[in-house]
TORPA-4810 file (N, C-alpha, C, O; in nm, 3 decimals):
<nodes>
NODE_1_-1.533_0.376_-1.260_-1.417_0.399_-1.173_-1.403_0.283_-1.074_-1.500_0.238_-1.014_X
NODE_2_-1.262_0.231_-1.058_-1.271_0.098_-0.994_-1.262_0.120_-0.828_-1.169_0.179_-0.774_X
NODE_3_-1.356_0.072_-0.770_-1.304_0.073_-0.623_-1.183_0.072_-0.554_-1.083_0.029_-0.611_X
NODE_4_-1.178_0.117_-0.426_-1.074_0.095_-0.371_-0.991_-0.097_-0.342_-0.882_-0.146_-0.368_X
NODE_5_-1.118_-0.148_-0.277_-1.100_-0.263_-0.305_-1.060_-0.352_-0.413_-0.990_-0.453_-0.397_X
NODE_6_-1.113_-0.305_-0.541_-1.033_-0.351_-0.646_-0.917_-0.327_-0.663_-0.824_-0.402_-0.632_X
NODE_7_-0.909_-0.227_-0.711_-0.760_-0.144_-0.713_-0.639_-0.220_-0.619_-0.520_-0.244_-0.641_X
NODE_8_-0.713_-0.240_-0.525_-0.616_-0.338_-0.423_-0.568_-0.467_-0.460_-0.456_-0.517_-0.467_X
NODE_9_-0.679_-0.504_-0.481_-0.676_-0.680_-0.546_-0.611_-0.647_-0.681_-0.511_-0.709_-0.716_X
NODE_10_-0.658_-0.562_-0.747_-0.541_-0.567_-0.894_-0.372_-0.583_-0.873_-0.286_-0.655_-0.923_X
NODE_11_-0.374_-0.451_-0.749_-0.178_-0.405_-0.713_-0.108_-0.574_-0.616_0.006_-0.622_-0.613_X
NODE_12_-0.235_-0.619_-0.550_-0.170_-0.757_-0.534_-0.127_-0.862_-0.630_-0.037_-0.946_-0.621_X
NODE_13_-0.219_-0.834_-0.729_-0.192_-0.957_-0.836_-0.079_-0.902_-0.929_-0.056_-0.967_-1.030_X
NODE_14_0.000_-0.777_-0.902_0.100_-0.703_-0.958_0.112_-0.618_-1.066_0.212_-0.607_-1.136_X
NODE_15_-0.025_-0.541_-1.080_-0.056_-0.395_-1.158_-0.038_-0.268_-1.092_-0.119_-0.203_-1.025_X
NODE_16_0.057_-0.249_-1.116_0.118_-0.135_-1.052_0.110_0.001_-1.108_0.183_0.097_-1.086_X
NODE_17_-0.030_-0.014_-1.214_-0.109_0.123_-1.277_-0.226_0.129_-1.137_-0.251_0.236_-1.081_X
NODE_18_-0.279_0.016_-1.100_-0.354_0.000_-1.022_-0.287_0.051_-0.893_-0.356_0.152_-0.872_X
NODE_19_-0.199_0.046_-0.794_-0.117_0.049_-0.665_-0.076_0.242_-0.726_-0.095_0.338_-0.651_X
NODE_20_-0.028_0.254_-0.857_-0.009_0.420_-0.879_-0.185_0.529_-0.877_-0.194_0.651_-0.863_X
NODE_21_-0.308_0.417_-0.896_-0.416_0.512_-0.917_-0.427_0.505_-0.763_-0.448_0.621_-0.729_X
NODE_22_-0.423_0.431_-0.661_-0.448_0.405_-0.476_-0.338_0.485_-0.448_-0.315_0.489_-0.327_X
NODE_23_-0.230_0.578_-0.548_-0.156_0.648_-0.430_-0.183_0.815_-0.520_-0.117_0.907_-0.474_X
NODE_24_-0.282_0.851_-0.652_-0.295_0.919_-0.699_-0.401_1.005_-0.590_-0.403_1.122_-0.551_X
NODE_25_-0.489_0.883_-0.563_-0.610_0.879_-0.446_-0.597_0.965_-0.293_-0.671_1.038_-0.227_X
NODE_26_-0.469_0.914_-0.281_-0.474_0.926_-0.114_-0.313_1.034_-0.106_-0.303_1.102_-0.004_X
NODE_27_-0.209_1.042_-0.200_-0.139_1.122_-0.156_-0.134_1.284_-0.097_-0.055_1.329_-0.014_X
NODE_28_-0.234_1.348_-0.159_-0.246_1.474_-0.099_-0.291_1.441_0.112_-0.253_1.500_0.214_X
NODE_29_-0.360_1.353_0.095_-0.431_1.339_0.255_-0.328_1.322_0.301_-0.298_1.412_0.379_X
NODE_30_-0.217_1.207_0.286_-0.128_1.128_0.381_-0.016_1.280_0.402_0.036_1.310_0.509_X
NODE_31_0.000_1.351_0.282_0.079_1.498_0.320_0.105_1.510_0.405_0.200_1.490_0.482_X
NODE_32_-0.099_1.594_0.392_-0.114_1.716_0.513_-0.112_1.590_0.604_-0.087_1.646_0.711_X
NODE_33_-0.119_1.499_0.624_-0.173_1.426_0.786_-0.012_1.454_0.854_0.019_1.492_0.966_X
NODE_34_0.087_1.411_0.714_0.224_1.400_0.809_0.292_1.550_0.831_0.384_1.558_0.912_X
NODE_35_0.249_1.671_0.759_0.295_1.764_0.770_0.225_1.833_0.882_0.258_1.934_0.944_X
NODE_36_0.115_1.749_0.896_0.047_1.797_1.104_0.127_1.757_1.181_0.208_1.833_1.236_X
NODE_37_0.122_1.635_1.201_0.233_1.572_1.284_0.330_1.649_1.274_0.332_1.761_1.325_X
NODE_38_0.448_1.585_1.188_0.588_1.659_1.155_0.625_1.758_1.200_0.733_1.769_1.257_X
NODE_39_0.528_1.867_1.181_0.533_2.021_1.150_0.648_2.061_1.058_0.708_2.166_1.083_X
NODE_40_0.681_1.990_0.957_0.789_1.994_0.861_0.773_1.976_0.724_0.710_1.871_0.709_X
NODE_41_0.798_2.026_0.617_0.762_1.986_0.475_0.862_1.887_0.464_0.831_1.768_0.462_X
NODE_42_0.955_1.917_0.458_1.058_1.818_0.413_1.017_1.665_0.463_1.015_1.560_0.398_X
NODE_43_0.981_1.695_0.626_0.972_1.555_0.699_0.824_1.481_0.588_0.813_1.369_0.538_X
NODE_44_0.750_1.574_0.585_0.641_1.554_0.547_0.613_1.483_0.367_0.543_1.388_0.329_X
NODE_45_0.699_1.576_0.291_0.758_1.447_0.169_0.815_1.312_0.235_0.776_1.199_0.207_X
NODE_46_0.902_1.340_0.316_0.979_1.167_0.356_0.870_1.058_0.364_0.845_0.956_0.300_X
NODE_47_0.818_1.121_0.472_0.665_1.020_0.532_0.576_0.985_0.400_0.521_0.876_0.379_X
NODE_48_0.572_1.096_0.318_0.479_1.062_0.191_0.562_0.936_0.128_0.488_0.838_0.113_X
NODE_49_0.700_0.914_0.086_0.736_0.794_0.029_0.771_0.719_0.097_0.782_0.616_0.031_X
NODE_50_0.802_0.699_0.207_0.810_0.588_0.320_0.686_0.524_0.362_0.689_0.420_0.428_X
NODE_51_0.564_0.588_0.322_0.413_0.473_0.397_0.426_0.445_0.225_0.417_0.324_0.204_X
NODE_52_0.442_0.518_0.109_0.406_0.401_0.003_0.439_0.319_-0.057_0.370_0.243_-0.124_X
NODE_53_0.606_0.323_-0.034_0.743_0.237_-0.045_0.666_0.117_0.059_0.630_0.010_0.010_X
NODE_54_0.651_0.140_0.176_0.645_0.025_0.268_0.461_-0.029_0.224_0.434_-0.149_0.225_X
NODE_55_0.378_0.050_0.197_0.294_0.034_0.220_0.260_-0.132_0.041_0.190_-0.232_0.028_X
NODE_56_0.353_-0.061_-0.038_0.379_-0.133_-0.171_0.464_-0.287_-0.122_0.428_-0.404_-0.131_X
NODE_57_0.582_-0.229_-0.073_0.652_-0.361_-0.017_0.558_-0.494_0.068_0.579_-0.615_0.063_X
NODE_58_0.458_-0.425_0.137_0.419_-0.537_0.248_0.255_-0.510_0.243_0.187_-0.480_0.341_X
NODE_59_0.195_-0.533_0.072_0.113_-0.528_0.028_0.016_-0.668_0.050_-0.107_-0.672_0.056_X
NODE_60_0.106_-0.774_0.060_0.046_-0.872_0.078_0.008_-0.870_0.244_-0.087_-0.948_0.258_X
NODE_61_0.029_-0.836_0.320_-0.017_-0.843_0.468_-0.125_-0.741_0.462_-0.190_-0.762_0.564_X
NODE_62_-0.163_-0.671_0.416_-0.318_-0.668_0.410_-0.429_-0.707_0.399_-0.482_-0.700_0.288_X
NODE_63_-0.502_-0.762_0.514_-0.605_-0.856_0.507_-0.743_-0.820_0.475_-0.843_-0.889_0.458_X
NODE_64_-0.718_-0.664_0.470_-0.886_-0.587_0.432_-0.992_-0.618_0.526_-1.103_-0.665_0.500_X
NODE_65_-0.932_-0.579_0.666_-1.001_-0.563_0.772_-1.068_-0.472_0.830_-1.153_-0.470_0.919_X
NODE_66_-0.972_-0.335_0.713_-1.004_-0.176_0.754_-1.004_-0.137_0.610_-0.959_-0.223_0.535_X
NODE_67_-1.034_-0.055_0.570_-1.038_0.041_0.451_-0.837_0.023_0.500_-0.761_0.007_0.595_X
NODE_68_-0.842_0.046_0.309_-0.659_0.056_0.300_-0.644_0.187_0.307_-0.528_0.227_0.293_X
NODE_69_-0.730_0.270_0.327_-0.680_0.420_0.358_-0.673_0.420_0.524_-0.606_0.517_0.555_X
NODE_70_-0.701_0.374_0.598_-0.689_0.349_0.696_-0.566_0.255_0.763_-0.541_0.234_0.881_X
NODE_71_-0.496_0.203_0.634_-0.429_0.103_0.678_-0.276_0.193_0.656_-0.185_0.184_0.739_X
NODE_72_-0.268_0.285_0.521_-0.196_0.381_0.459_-0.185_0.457_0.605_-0.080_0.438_0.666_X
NODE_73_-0.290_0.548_0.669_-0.291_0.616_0.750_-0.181_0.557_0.877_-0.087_0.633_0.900_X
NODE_74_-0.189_0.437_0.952_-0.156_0.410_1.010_0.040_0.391_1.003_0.117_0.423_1.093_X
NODE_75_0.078_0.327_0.863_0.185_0.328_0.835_0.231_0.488_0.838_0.352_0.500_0.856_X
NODE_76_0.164_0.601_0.826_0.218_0.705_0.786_0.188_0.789_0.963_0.280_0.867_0.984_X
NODE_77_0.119_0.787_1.043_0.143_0.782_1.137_0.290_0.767_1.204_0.375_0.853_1.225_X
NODE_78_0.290_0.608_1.236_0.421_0.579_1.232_0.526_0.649_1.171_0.600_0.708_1.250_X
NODE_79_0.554_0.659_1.049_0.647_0.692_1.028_0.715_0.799_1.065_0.833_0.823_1.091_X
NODE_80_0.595_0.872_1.060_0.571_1.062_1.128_0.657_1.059_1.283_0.761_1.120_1.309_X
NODE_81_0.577_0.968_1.374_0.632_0.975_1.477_0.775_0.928_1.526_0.832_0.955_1.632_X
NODE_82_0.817_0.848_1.418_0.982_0.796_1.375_1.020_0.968_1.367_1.090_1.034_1.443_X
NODE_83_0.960_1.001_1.271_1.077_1.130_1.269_1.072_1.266_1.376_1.144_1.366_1.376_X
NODE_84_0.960_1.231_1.464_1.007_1.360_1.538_1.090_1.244_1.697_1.150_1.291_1.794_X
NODE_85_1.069_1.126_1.675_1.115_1.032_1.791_1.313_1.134_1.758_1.375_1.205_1.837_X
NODE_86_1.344_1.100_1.632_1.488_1.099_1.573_1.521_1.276_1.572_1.623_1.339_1.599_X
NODE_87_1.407_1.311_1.535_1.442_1.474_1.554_1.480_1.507_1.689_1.589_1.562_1.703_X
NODE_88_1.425_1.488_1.768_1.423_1.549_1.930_1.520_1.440_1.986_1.548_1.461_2.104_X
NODE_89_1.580_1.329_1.933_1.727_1.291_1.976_1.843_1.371_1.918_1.939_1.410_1.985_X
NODE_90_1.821_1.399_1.752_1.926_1.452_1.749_1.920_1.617_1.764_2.022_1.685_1.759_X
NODE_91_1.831_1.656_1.777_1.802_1.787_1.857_1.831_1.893_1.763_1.851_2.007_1.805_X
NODE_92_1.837_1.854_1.589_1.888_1.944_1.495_1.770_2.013_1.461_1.785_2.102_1.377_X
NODE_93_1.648_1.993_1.506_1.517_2.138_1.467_1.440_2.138_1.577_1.424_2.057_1.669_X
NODE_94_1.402_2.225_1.555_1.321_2.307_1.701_1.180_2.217_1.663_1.127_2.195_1.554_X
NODE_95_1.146_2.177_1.788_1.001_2.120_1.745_0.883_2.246_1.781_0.769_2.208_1.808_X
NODE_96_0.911_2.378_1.779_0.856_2.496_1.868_0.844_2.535_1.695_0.791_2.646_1.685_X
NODE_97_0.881_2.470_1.550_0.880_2.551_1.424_0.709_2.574_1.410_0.618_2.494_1.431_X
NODE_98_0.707_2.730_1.360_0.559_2.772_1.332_0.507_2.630_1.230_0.586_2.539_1.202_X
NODE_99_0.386_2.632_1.190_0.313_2.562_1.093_0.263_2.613_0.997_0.244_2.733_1.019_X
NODE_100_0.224_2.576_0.879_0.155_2.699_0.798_0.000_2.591_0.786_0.012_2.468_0.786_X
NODE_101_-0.099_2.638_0.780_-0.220_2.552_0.756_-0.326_2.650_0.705_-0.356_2.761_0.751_X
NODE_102_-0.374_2.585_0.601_-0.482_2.663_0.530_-0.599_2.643_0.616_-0.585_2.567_0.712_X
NODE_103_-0.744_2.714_0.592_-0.846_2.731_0.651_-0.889_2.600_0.657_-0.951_2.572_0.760_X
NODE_104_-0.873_2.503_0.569_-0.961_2.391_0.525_-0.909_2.313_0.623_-0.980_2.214_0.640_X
NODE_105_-0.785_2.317_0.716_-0.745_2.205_0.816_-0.777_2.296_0.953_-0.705_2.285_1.053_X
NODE_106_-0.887_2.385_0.948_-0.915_2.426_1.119_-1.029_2.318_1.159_-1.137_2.313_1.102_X
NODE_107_-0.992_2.238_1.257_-1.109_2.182_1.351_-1.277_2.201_1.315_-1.298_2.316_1.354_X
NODE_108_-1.353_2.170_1.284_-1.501_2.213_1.305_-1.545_2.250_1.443_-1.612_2.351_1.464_X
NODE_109_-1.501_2.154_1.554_-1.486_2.176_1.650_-1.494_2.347_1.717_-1.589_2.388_1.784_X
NODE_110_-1.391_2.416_1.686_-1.307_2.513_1.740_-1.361_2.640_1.632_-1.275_2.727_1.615_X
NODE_111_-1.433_2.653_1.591_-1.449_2.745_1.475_-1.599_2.826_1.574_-1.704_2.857_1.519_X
NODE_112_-1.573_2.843_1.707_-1.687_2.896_1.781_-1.670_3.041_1.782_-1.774_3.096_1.819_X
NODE_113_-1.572_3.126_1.754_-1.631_3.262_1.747_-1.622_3.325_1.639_-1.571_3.268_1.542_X
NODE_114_-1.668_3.453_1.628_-1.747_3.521_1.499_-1.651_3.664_1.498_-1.624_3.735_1.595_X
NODE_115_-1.595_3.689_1.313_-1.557_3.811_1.323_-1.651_3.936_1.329_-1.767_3.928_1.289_X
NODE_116_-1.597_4.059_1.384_-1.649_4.107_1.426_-1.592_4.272_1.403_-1.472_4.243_1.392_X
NODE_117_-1.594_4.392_1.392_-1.495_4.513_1.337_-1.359_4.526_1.460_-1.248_4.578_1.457_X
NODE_118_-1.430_4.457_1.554_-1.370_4.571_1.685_-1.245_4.442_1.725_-1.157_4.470_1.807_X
NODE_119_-1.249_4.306_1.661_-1.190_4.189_1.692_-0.995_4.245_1.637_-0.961_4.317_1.543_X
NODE_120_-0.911_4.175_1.741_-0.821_4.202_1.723_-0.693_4.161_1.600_-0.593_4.215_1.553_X
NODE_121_-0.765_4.037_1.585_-0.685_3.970_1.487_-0.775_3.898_1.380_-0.888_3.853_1.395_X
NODE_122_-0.699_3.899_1.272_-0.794_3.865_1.123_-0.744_3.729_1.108_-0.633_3.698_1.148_X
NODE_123_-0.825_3.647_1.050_-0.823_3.553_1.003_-0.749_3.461_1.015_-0.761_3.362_1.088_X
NODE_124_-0.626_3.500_0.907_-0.472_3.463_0.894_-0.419_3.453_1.070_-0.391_3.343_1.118_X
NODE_125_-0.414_3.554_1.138_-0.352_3.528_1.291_-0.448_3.428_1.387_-0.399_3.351_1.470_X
NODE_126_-0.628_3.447_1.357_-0.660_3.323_1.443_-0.571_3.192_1.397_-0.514_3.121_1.480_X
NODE_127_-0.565_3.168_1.253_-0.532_3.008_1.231_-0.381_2.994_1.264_-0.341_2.878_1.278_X
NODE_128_-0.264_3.124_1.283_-0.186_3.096_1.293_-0.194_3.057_1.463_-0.103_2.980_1.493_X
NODE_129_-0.282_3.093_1.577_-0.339_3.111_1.651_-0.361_2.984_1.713_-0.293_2.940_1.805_X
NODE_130_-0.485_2.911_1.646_-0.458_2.781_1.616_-0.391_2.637_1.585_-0.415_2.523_1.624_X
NODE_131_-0.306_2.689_1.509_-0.220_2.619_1.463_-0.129_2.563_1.561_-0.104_2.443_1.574_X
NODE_132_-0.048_2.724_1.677_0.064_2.669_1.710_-0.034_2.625_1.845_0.036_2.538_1.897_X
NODE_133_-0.134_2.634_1.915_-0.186_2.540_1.973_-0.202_2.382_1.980_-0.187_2.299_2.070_X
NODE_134_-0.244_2.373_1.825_-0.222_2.238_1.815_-0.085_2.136_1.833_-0.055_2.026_1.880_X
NODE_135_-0.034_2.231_1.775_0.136_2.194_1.769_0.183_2.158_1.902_0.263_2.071_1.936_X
NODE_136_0.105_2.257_1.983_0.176_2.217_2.139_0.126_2.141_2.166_0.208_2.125_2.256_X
NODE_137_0.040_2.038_2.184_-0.013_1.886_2.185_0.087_1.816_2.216_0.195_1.833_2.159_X
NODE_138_0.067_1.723_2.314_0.178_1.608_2.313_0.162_1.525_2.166_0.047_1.515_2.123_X
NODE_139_0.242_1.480_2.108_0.251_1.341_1.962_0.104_1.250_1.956_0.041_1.211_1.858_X
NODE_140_0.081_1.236_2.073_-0.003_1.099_2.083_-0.138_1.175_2.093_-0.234_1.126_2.033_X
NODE_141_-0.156_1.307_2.175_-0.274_1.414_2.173_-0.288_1.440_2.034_-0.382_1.417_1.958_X
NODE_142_-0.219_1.473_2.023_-0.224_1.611_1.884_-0.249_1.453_1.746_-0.314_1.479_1.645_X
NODE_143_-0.208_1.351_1.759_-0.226_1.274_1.626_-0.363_1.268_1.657_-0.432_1.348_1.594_X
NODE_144_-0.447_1.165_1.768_-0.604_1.137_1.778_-0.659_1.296_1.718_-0.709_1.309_1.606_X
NODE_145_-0.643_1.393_1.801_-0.715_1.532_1.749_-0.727_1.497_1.643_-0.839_1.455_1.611_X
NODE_146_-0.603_1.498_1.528_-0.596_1.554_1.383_-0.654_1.416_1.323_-0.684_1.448_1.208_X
NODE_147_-0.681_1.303_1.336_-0.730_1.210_1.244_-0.901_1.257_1.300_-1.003_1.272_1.233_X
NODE_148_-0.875_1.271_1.454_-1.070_1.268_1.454_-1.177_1.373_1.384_-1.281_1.352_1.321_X
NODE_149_-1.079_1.550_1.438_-1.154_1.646_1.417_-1.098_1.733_1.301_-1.158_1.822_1.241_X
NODE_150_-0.953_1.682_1.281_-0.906_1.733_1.167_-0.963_1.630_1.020_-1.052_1.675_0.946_X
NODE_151_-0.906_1.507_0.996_-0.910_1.436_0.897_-1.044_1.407_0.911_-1.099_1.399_0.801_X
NODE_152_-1.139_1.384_1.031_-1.281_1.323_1.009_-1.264_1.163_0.999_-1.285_1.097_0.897_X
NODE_153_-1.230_1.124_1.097_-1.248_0.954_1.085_-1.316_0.926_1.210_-1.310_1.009_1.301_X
NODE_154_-1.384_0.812_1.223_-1.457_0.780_1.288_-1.355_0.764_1.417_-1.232_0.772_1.414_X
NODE_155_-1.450_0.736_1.546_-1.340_0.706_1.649_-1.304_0.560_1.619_-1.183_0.544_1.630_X
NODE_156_-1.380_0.430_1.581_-1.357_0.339_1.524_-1.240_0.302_1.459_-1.162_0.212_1.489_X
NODE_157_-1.237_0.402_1.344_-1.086_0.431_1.228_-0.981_0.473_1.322_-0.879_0.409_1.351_X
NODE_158_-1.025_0.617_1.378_-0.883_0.608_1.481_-0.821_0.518_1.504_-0.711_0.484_1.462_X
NODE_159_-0.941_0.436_1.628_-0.854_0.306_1.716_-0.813_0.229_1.613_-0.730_0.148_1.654_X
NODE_160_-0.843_0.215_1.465_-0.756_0.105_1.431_-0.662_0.136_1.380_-0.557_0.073_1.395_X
NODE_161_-0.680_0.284_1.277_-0.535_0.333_1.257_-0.419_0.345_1.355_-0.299_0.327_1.337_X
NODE_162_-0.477_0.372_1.445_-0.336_0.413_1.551_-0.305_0.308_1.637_-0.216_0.306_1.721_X
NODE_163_-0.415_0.188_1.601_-0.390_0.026_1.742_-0.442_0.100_1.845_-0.346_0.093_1.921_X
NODE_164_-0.500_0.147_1.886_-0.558_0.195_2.030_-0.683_0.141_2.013_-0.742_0.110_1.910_X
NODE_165_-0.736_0.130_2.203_-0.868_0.089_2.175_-0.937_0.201_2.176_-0.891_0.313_2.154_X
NODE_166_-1.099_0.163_2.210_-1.129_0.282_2.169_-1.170_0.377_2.284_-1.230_0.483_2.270_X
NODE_167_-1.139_0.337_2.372_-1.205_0.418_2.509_-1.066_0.489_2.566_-1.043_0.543_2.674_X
NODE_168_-0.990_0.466_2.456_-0.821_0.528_2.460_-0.836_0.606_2.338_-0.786_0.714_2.372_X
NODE_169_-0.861_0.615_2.261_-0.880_0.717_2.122_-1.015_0.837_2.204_-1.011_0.959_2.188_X
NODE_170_-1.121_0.766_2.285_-1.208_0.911_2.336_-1.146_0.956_2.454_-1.189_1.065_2.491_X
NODE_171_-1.033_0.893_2.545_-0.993_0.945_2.674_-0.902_1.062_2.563_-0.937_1.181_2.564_X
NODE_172_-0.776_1.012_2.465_-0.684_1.144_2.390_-0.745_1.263_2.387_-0.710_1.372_2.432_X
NODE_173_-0.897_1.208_2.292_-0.960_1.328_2.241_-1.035_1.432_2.331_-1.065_1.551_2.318_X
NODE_174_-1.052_1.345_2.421_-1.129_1.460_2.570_-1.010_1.518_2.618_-1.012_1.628_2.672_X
NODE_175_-0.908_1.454_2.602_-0.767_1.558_2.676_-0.715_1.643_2.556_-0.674_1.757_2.577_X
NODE_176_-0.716_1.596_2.444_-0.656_1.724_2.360_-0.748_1.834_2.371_-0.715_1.948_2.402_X
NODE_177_-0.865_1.796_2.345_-0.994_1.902_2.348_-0.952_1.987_2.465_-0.876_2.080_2.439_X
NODE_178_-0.986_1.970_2.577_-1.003_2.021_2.699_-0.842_2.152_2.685_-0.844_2.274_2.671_X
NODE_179_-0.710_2.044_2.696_-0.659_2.123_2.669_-0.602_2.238_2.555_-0.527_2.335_2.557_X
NODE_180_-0.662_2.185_2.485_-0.657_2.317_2.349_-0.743_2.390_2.388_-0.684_2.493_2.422_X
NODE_181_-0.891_2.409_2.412_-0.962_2.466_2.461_-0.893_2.580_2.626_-0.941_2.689_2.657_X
NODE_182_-0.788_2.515_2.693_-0.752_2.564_2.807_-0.623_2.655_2.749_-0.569_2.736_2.825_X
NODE_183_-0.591_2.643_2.655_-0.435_2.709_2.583_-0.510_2.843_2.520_-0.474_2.960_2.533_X
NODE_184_-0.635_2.788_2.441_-0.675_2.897_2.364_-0.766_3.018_2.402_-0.784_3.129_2.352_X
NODE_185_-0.819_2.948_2.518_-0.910_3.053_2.640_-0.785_3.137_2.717_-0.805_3.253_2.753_X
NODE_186_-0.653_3.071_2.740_-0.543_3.154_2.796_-0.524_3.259_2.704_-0.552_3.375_2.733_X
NODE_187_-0.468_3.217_2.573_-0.459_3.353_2.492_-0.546_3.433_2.468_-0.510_3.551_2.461_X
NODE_188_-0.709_3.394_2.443_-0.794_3.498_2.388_-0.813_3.599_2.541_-0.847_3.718_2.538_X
NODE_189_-0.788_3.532_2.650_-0.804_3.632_2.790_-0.696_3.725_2.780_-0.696_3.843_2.816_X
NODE_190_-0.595_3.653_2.723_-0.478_3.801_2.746_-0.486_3.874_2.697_-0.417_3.971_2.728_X
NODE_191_-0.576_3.880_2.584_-0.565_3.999_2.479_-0.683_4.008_2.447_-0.692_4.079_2.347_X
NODE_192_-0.813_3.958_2.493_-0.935_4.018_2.502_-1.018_4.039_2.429_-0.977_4.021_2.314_X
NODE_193_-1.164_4.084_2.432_-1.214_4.071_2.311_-1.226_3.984_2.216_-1.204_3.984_2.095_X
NODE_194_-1.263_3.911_2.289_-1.262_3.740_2.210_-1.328_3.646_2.275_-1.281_3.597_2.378_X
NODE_195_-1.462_3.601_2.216_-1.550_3.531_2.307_-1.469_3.370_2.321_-1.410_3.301_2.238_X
NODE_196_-1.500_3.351_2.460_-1.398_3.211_2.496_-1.437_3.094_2.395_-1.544_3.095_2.335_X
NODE_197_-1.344_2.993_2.381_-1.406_2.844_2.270_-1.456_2.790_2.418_-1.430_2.818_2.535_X
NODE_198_-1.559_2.677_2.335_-1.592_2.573_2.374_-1.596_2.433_2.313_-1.695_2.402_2.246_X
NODE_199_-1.524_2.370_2.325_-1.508_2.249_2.244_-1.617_2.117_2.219_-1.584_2.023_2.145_X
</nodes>
């Protein structure tokens, strides 16, 4: 199986079986990354062919400084944040839309309390629970969260996916933390029976 690095060097030299196996690779990730962001399917296809359209177009400015999944990430970032920049000008969807997210995109982080008979809500309502927490994140919070504790990239990868340095990728992540942690200790107090998170 050919490396990523190869695969690269092949789609430069213009094998475009090679540039289709690097997007066979990484399209499910770049999705969900933009359908976090987004909070939109639709937006979330767009972003999927807009980082590989662009990412194909301006193939040669890759200098392989970062893993190209990292480099993918970053274009699709962007693009993500193009569309809620254009959404919330033209004000045609609520950025307040629920999310749907399977178990496999909850935080490791945040997975601190235990079901229990007497617990109020099952499963399905913590993550929906979850979910729209995250959602309430400012763009720039809520992306560091989801590449660090959602996707699992180093803080390293962050700062380069997103151009931040890196003592700006751990200041995001201590503020998304803190405040997700402060959103989600609000709800589990109102309704009780629910040992507080700690992040």
């Amino acid at each position: 199986m050919a490396t990523e690095q190869e695969l690269v060097e092949q789609a430069k030299r213009g094998d475009t079986s090679a540039f289709g196996e690097l997007v066979n690779r990484y399209e499910r990730n770049i999705y969900r990354l933009a359908r976090h962001i987004t909070q939109n399917e639709d937006d979330a296809e767009d972003v999927l062919q807009e980082t590989f359209l662009k990412a194909f177009a301006n193939l040669d400015q890759f200098q392989g400084h970062s893993k190209f999944y990292t480099w993918l990430v970053r274009i699709a970032v962007n693009e993500s944040l193009m569309k809620l920049r254009r959404r919330k000008a033209d004000r045609s969807v609520s950025l307040d839309e629920p999310v749907e997210t399977g178990e496999d995109s909850m935080p490791r982080e945040i997975a601190a309390w235990e079901e229990n008979p007497e617990q109020k809500y099952g499963r399905a309502e913590m993550n929906a629970i979850l979910s729209r927490a995250i959602d309430s994140l400012s763009p720039g919070f809520r992306t560091v969260f989801l590449l660090r504790d959602v996707e699992g990239f180093s803080t390293e990868e962050t700062a380069s996916a997103l151009k931040l340095s890196i003592p700006a990728v751990k200041s995001r992540l201590l503020r998304a933390r803190l405040q997700l942690r402060e959103k989600l200790n609000r709800i589990f107090r109102k309704h009780g029976n629910i040992t507080p998170v700690h992040l």
